[in-house]
C-alpha positions in Angstrom: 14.0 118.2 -3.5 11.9 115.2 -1.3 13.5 112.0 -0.5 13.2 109.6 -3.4 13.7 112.8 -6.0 17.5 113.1 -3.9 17.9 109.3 -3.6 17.6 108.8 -7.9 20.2 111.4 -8.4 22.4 109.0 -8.7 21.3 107.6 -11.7 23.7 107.4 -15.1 21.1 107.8 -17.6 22.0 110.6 -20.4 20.5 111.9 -23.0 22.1 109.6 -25.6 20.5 106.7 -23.4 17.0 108.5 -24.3 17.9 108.7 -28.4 18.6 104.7 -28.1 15.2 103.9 -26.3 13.3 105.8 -28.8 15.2 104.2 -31.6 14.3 101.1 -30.1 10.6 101.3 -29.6 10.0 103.1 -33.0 11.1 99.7 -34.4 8.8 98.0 -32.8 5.7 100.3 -33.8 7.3 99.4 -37.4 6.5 96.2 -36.9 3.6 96.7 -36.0 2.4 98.2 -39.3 4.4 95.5 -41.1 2.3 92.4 -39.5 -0.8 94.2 -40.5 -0.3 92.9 -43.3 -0.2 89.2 -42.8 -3.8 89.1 -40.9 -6.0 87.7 -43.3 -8.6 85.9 -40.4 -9.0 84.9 -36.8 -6.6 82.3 -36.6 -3.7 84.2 -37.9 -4.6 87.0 -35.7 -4.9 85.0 -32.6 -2.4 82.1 -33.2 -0.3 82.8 -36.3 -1.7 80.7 -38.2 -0.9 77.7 -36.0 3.1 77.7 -37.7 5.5 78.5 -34.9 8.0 75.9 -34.9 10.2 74.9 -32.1 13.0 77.4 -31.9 10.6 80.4 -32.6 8.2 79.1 -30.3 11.1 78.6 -27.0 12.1 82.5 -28.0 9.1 84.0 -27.7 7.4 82.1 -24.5 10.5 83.1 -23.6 10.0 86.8 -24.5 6.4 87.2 -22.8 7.4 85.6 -19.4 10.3 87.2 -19.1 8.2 91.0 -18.9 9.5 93.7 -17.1 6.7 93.5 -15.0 8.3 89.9 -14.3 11.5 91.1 -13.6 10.3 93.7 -11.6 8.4 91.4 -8.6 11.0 88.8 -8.7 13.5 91.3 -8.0 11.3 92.2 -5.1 10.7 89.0 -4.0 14.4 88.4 -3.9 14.7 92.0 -2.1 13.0 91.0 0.2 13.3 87.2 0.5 16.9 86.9 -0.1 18.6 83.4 -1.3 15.8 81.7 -0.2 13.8 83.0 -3.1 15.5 80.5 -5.2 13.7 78.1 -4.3 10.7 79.8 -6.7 12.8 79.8 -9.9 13.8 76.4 -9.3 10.2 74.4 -8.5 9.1 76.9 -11.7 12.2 75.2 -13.8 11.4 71.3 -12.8 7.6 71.5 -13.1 7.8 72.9 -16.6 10.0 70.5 -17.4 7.6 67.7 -16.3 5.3 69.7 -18.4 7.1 69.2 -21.2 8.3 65.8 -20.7 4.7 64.5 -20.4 2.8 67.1 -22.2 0.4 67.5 -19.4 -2.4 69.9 -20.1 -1.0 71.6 -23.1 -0.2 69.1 -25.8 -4.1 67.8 -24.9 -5.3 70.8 -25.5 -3.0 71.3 -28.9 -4.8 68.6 -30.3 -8.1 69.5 -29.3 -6.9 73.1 -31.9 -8.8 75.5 -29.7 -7.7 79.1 -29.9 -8.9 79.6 -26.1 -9.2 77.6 -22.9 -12.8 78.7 -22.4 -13.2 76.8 -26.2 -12.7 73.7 -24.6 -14.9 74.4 -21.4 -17.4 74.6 -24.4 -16.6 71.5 -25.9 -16.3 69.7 -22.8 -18.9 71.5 -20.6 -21.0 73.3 -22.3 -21.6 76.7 -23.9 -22.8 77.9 -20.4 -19.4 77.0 -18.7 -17.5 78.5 -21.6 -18.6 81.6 -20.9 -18.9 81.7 -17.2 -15.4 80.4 -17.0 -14.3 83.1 -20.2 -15.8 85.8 -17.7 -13.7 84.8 -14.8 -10.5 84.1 -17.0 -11.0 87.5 -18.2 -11.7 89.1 -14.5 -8.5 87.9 -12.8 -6.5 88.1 -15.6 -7.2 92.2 -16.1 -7.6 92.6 -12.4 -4.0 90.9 -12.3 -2.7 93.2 -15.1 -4.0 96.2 -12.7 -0.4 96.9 -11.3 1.5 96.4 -14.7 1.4 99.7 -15.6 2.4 100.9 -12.4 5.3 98.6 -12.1 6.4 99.9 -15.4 6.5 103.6 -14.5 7.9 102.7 -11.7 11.0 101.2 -13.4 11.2 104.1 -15.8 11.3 106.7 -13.2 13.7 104.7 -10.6 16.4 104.4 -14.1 16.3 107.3 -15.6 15.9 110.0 -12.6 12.4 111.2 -13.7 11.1 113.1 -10.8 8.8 111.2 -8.4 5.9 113.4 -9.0 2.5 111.7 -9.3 1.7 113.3 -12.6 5.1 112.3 -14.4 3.9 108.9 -12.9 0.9 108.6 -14.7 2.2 110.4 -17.9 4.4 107.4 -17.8 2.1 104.6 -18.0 0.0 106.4 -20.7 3.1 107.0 -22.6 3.7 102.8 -21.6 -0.2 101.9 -22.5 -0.3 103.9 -25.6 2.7 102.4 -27.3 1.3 98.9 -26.8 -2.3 99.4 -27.6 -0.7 100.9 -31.1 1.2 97.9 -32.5 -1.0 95.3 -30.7 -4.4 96.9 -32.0 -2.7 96.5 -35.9 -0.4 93.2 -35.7 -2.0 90.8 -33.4 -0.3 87.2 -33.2 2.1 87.8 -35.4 3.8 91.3 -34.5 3.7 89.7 -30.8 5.5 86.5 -32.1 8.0 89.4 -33.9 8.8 91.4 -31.0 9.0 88.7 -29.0 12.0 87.2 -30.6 13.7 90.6 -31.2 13.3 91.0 -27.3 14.6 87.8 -26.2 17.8 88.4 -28.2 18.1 91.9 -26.6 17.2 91.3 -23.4 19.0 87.7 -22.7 22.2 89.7 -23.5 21.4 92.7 -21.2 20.2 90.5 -18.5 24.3 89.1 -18.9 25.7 92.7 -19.0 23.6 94.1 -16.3 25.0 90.8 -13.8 28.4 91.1 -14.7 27.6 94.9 -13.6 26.0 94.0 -10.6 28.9 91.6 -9.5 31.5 94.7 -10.1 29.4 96.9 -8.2 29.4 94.4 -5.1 31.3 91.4 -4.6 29.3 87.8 -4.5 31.1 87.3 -0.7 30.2 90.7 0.4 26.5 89.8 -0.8 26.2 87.0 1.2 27.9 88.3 4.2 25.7 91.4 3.9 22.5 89.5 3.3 23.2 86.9 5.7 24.1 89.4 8.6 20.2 91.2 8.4 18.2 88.3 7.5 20.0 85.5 9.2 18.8 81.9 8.5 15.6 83.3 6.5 18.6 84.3 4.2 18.7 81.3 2.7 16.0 78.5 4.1 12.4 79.2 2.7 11.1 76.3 4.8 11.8 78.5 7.7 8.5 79.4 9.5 8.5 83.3 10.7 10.4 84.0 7.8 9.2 85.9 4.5 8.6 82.3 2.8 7.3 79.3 4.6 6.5 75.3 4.4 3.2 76.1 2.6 4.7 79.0 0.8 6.6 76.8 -1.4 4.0 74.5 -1.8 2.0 76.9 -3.1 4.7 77.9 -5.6 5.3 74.5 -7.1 1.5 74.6 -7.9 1.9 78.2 -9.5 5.1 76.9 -11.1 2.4 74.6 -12.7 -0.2 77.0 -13.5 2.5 79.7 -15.1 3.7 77.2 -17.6 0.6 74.7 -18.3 -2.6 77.0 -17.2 -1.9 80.6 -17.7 -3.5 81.4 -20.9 -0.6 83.6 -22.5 2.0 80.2 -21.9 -1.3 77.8 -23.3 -1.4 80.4 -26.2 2.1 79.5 -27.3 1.3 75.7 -26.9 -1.9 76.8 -29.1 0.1 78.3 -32.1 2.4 75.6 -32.5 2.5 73.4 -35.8 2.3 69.9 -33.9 1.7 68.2 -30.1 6.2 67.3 -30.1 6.5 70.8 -31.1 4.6 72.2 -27.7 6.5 69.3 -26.0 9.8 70.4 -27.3 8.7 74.3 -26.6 8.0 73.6 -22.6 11.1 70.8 -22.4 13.6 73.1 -23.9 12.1 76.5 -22.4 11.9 75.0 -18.8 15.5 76.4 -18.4 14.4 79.7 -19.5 11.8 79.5 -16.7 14.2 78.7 -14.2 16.3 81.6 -15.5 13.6 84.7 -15.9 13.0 84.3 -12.0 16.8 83.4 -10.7 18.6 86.8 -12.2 16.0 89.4 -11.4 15.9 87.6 -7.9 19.4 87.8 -7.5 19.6 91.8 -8.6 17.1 92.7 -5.8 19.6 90.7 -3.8 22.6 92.5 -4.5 20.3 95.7 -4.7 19.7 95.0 -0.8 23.3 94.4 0.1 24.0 97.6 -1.6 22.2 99.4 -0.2 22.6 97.9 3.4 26.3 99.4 3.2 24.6 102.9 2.2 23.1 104.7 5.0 20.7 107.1 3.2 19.4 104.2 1.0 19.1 102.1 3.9 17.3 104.5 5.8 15.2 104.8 2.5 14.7 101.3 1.5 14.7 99.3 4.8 12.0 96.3 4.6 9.5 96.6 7.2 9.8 100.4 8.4 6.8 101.9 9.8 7.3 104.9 8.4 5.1 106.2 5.7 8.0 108.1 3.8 9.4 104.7 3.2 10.1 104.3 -0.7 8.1 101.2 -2.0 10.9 98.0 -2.5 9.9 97.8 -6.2 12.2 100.8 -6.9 15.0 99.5 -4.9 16.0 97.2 -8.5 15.7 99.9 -11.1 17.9 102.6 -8.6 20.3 100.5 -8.2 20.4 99.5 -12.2 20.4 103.1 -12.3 23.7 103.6 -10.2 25.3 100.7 -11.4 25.1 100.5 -15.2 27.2 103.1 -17.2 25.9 105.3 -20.3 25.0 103.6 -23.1 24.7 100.7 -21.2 21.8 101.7 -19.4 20.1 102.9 -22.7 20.2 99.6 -24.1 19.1 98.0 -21.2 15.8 99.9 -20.5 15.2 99.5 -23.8 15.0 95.9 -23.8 13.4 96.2 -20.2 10.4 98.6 -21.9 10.2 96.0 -24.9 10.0 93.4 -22.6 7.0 95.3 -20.6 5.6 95.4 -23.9 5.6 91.8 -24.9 4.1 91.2 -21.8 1.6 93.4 -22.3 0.9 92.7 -25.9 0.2 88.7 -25.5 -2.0 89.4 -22.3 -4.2 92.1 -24.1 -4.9 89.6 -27.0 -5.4 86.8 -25.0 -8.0 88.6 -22.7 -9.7 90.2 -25.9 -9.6 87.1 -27.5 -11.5 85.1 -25.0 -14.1 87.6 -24.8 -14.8 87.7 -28.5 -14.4 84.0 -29.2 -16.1 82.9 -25.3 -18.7 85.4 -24.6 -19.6 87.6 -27.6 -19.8 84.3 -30.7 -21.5 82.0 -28.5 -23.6 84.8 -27.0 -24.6 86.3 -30.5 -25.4 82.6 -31.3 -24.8 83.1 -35.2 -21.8 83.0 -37.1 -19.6 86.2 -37.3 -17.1 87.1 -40.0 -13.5 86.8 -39.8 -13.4 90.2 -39.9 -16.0 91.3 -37.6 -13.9 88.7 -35.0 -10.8 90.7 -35.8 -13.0 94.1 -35.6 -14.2 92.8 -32.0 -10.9 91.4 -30.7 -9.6 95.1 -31.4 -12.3 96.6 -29.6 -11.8 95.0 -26.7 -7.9 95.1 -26.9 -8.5 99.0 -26.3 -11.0 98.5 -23.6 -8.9 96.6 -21.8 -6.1 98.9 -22.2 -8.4 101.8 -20.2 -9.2 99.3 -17.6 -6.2 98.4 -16.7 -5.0 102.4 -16.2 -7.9 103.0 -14.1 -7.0 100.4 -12.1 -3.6 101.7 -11.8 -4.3 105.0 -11.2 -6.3 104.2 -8.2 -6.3 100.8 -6.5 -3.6 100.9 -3.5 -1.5 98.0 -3.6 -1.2 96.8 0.0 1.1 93.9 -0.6 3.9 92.6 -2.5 3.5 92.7 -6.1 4.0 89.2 -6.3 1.4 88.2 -4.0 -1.4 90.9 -5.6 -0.7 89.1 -8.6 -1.3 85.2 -8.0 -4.4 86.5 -5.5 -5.9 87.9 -8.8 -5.0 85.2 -11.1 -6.0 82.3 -8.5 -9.7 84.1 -9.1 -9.3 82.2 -12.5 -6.6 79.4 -12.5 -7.9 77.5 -9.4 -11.2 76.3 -10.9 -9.4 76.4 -14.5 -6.9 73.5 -13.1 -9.9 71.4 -12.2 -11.4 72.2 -15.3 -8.9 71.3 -17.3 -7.5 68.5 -15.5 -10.9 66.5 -14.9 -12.2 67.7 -18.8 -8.8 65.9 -20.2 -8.1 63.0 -17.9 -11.4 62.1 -16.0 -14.8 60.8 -17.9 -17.3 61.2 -15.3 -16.4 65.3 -14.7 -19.5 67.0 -15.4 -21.2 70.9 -16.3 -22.7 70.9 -12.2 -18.9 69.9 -10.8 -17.2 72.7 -13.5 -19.6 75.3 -12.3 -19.0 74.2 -8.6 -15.0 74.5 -9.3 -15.3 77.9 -11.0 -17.0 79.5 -8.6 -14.9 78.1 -5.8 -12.0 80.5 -6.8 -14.0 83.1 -5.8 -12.7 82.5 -2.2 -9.2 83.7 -3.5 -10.9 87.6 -3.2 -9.6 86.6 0.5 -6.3 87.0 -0.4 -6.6 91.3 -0.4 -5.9 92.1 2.9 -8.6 94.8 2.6 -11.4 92.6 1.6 -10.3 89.9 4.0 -10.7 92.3 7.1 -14.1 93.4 6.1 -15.4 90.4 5.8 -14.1 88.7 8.9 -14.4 91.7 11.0 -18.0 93.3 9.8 -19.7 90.3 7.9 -19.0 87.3 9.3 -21.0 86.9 12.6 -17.5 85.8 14.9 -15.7 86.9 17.8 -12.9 89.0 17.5 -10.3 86.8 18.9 -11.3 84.1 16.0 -11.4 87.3 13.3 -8.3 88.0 14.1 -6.8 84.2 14.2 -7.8 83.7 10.7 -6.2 87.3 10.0 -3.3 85.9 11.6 -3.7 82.6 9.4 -5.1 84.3 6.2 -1.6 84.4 4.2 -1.3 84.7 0.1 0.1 81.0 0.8 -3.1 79.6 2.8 -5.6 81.2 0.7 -4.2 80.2 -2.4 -3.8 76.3 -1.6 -7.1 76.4 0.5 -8.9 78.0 -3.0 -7.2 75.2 -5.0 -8.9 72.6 -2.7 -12.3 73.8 -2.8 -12.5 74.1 -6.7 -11.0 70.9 -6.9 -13.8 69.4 -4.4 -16.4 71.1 -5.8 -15.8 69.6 -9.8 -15.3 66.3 -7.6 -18.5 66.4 -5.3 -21.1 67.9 -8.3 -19.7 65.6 -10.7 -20.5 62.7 -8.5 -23.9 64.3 -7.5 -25.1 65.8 -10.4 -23.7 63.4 -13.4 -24.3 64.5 -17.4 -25.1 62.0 -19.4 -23.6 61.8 -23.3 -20.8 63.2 -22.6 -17.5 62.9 -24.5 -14.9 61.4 -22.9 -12.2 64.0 -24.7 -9.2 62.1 -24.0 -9.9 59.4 -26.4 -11.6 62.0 -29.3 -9.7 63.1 -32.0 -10.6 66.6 -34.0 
């Protein structure tokens, strides 16, 4: 037996916890043979028809942010980070608020009734910009899906005890890929809104039970005497320079707090399939708590996972944060162990249930929104002649599967050298930088034109500097500089500095080719009406 196989012994899961998380995912490949149904074209296969009224539309952006995958980097953020992660869930909670107070970005786009972010480049820009920026959406957005599957095993195998073999590993996230491609493939829109809702009821109450567990387990004083004791002031102050956060650290995650809710086409997508513009208001007011709430719990299990496992030697031999050692046992498992040790029989079923439902509602949106950008962005205008309802639908599906096998490739063989976290807003900047000047400049400034949206999208290219691997080959065997100024910029070079510095060049670039290169004729879209 090797060291993590003796470390997840521990672990409560029984065999009656296995018959209620097959229970549980067999209803949800039901649905997904019900809402087959219901697809009669694009628009309720994509959107649902455009009907998703407020309550239904707070439960299930609910559902698709709060994935396991989700739950799984927050909790090692907060592992890692301690208190001071906080501050993430709460910049995340007031900016999505704003969103929804003001309707900034999303209720525009609403009225514009686009099924896709890339539409309006189109409408705005130009059928070249829709699908130069749908090929970029599309890029980060599967690169950025890369380590989902692998977070998912992970949590599987850390729960339940499955042997840390890298075989039962991959049988996992096949097992995890399969299951989704099925029900997505068939139900679209609508089995996604279904689950959705089913999951958020599920999971909102586990995510009660598994704290009160937590709380049992270890005491909230001995947390923070425990947490305080091996981080010191980083504990609690993210402005604290040296420390896992930083000034520009939280800078950068206001922005993303922005771009999760307002830019990241799975949120937009919601904002998309609601009835009316108040109805996306109301959706982002009223879910801004939820927002605050998917990132403070999971950040406060890896919190009391650490303090755990501070007071147990072999876990804290096992676990410790920044050991040299290459038999140390990646942080990501340090939350699902500890669920494991902490939650009883029964208990634990229910919960990785709703934790492997949640990995699929994540999964589910994503895989429709990155299919559905390709079909509608790339292939239609492309083809450059109308295609059926059906063949959209046929084509959406295709590329739902195709996706599915990239993403397993990619987790079967790309390393993943930092923090999940970070991996993912690298990926995703690759899009979102030069989609927030897009979309800003398209809805709110007249004289933004096709040269400065070009110039922006291909500005977040400079956000492939965020992989550490990447980074050093450039600077060390590319650029033509010394080493003492390779390895300042190294030094320099965090997820932070890259993401910010990415943001300001895709915002100067729509800025500086606007101004240089004008278009003339076009719309100003703030003042049309569809």
């Amino acid at each position: 037996m090797d060291q993590f196989d003796a470390i997840i012994q521990g672990t409560n899961f029984s065999g009656l916890d296995w018959g209620i998380v097959a229970v549980y995912l067999s209803i949800s490949v039901a649905i997904g043979i019900i809402a087959n149904r219901y697809i009669g074209n694009m628009t309720d296969y994509v959107v649902a028809g455009r009907g998703v009224r407020t309550a239904l539309s707070v439960a299930t952006l609910t559902g698709t942010e709060l994935g396991l995958v989700t739950v799984m980097y927050n909790a090692q953020v907060g592992y890692l980070g301690g208190f001071a992660a906080f501050h993430i869930g709460l910049l995340a909670g007031v900016v999505t608020f704003f969103v929804g107070l003001t309707g900034f970005i999303v209720a525009d786009l609403r009225r514009h009734e686009v099924l896709t972010i890339p539409e309006f480049y189109g409408k705005r820009y130009g059928k070249g910009v829709q699908v130069y920026g749908a090929l970029l959406l599309a890029l980060g957005g599967i690169f950025c899906m890369g380590m989902y599957l692998n977070a998912g095993a992970k949590f599987i195998v850390g729960i339940t005890g499955l042997p840390m073999d890298g075989a039962i590993l991959n049988v996992v996230m096949v097992a995890l890929l399969s299951l989704v491609l099925f029900y997505t493939v068939l139900g679209g829109m609508v089995s996604v809104i279904i689950t959705d809702y089913i999951q958020f009821v599920v999971l909102s109450m586990g995510l009660l039970v598994t704290t009160g567990m937590a709380l049992y387990f270890i005491s909230w004083s001995d947390i923070v005497s425990v947490v305080v004791a091996e981080k010191g002031e980083a504990a609690y102050n993210p402005l604290m320079e040296g420390g896992e956060f930083g000034s520009s650290y939280v800078i950068w995650m206001a922005f993303m707090g922005l771009v999760v809710c307002a830019i990241w086409p799975t949120s937009v997508a919601r904002a998309l399939a609601c009835d009316s513009e108040q109805t996306v208001k109301r959706q982002f007011m009223f879910g801004s708590l939820s927002f605050f709430i998917r990132t403070i719990i999971p950040f406060f299990w890896g919190i009391a996972a650490f303090a755990a496992f501070m007071t147990i030697p072999e876990l804290k031999e096992a676990f410790q944060p920044g050991m040299e050692s290459d038999t140390a046992i990646d942080t990501l498992f340090a939350m699902p162990v500890f669920l494991g040790r902490i939650l009883p029989m029964g208990i634990i079923g229910i919960v990785t249930a709703a934790m492997i439902a949640a990995f699929m509602s994540t999964h589910d949106s994503y895989l429709l929104c990155w299919s559905t950008v390709l079909t509608n962005d790339v292939v239609i205008p492309l083809v450059g002649r109308e295609v059926s309802q059906r063949a959209q639908i046929y084509i959406t599906r295709a590329f739902i599967i195709a996706i599915g096998i990239t993403i397993l490739l990619i987790s079967f063989f790309f390393p993943l050298k930092q923090s999940l976290w970070d991996f993912m807003s690298m990926t995703a900047a690759l899009y979102f930088c030069g989609a927030f000047a897009l979309l800003v400049a398209g809805l709110y400034w007249k004289p933004a034109s096709n040269a400065g949206a070009y110039a922006a999208l291909t500005a977040g290219f400079f956000a492939f500097m965020g992989f550490e691997d990447f980074r050093g080959m450039v600077v060390y065997h590319v650029l033509p500089i010394s080493d003492s100024t390779a390895d300042s910029f190294m030094e320099w070079a965090t997820s932070a500095h890259i993401g910010l510095t990415t943001v300001a060049l895709a915002c100067t670039g729509m800025i500086i080719g606007s101004l240089l290169f004008p278009d003339k004729g076009i719309r100003n879209t703030t003042e049309e009406t569809p």
